[in-house]
Every structure is written in C-alpha cells, then in structure tokens.
N, C-alpha and C positions, 0 to 999 in steps of 0.2 A: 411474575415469572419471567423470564430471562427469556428474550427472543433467540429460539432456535440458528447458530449462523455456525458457516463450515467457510472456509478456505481452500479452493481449489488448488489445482498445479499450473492454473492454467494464468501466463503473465507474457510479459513482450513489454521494450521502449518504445518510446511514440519517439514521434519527431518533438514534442514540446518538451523534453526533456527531463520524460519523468516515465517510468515503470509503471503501469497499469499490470493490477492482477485481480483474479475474478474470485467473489464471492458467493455463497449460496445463502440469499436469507429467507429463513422457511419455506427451503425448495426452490428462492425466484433467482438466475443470477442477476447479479449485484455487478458492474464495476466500479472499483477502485482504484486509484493512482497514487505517487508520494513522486514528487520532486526532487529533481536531481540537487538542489539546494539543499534540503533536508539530508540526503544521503550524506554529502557534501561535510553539511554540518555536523551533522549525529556520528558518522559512520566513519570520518576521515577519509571518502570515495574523493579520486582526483583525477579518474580517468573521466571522457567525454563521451568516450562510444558506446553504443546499444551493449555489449558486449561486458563493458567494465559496469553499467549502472545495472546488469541484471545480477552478476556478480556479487556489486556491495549489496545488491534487495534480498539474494540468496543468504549472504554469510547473515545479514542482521533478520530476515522475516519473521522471528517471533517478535520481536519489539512492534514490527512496524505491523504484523496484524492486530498484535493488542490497541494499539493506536487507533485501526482503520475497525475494530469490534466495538469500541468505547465511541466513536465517532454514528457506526454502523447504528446502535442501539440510541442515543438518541436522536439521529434525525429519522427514526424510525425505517430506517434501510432504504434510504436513499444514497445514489453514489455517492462515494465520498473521495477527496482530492488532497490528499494530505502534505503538507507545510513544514515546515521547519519548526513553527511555534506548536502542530499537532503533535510532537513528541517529545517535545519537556516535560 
C-alpha cells in the first residue's frame, strides 16, 4: 500500500539556492527542497532571487512534487533535496 503523503502550501528559498517546501507523510512534516540548478535545467528559470525561484517552483510544482513523492516513498520519508538528475 502506498504511503499516505499530501503537499503543503507551505515553501520559501533558502540562501543555498533552492526552494524548500513541506510535506506531510502519514501526518509527520517532511522537508523538501529542489535546486535552483534543476529549475534552471528543467524549467528554463534564469532569474536568481527568492522571488523568481518561487515563481519557476509555483508554475512547474506538479512535476516537481511527483519527483519529491517518488523520492519521498522510497527513502521511506525522509527529507528529500532534489537535483537536476531527480527529474529526468
């Protein structure tokens, strides 16, 4: 059976230049993050500030939670920090 997980609203850029946003798994939160690299890559993002990386996370987030759920589910809901190769 398929570990129960939800995606909050709940997100912000760090200083290491990447989007953290929180997950719920089976109730516990979870954080996640993705790379401004990854956006970068994937998403054609070519702004630098907090402002443009929340942007490119907003217009793509379903990609990038199915990424951060497939990751979520096997390392049995442990953060997860997603990459540029975590969405190929």
């Amino acid at each position: 059976m398929a570990t129960p997980i939800e995606f909050t609203n709940r997100r912000h850029a760090v200083a290491a230049a990447r989007v953290a946003f929180e997950a719920n798994v089976e109730g516990k939160p979870v954080w996640c993050s993705v790379s401004m690299d990854a956006l970068n890559h994937h998403f054609g993002n070519t702004g630098t500030s907090a402002h443009d990386l929340i942007l490119s996370f907003e217009a793509h987030r379903p990609r990038i939670e199915a990424a951060a759920r497939r990751a979520l589910e096997k390392n049995g809901g442990q953060s997860v920090e997603l990459e540029t190769r975590d969405l190929d």
